[in-house]
LUMLUM-566993 format. One line per 8 residues: number of its first residue (from 1); for each residue x, y, z of C-alpha. Coordinates in Angstrom, 1 decimal. Last residue first. Layout:
NUM = X:Y:Z ~ ...
***
This chain:
101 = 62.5:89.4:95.9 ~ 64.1:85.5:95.9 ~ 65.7:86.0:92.5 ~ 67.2:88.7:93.6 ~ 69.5:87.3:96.6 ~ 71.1:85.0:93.7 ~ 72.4:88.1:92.6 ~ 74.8:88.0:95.5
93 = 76.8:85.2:93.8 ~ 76.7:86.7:90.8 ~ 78.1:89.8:91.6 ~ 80.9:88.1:94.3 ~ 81.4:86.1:91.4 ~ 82.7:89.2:89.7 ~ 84.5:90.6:92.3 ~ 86.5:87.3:92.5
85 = 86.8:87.2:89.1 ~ 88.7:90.4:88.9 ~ 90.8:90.0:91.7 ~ 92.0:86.7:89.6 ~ 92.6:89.2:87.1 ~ 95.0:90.9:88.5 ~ 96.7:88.7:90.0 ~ 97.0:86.9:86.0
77 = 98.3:90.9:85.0 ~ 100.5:91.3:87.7 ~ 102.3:87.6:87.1 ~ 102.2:88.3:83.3 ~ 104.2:91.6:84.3 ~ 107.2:89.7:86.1 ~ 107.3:89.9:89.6 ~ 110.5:89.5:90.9
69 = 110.8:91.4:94.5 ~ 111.2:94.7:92.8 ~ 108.2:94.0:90.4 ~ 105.8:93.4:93.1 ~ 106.9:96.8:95.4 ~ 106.5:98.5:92.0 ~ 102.9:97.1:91.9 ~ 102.4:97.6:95.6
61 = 102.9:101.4:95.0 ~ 101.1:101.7:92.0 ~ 98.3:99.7:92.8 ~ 98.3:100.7:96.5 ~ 97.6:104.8:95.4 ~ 95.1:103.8:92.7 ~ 93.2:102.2:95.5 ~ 90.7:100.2:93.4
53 = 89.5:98.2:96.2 ~ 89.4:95.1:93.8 ~ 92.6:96.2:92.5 ~ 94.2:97.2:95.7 ~ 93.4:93.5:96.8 ~ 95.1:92.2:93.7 ~ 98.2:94.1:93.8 ~ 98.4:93.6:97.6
45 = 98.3:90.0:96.6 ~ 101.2:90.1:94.4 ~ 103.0:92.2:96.6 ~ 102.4:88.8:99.4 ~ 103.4:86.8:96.4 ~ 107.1:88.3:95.9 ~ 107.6:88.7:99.7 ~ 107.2:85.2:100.3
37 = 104.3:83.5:102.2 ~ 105.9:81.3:105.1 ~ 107.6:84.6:106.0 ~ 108.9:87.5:104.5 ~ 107.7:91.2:105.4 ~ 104.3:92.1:103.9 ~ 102.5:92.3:106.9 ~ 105.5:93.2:109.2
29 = 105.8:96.5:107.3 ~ 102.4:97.5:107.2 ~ 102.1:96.9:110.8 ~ 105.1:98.8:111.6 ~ 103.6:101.6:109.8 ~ 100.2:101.4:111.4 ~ 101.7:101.5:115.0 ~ 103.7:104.6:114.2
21 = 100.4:106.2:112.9 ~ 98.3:105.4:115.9 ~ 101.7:106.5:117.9 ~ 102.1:110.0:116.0 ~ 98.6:110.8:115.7 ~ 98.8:114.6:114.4 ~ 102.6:114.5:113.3 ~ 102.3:111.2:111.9
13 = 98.9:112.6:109.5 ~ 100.8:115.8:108.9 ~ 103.8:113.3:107.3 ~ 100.9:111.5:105.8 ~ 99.9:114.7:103.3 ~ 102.8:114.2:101.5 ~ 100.3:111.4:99.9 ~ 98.3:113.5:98.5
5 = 101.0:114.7:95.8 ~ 100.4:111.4:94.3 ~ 96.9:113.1:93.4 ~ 93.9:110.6:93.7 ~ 90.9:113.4:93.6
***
């Protein structure tokens, strides 16, 4: 199903909704354009997020994005796994709804 080839699907996508897809990219842009966050941690958490979303298309992307503002591999890996224990205490947090069925 995730095929980088895909993604040359979005040039139909900006030909079918040219403003709704104009309006996305400039969004994208601006949210990980720098600012009081740099650019180097905002990759870092699009890294995470697309973890926990497992978007195999963000990972990659946002991973190279990380690395060209200065992310060094332990800094992907520890992002990484801070996702990671966020989902997880999303797990146990929730199953404390179980003990109450």
């Amino acid at each position: 199903m995730y095929q980088q080839k895909n993604l040359t699907r979005i040039k139909k996508m900006e030909e079918l909704a040219p403003e709704a897809m104009k309006a996305f990219w400039a969004f994208d842009k601006l949210a990980v354009a720098e600012g009081e966050i740099p650019v180097k941690y905002k990759e870092l958490i699009a890294v995470a997020v697309a973890v926990t979303t497992q978007c195999p298309y963000c990972i990659e992307i946002h991973s190279g994005n990380a690395k060209r503002a200065g992310a060094t591999e332990a800094e992907l890996t520890e992002a990484t796994i801070v996702a990671a224990a966020l989902r997880a205490g999303g797990a146990i947090t929730h199953a404390t709804h179980a003990l109450d069925a």
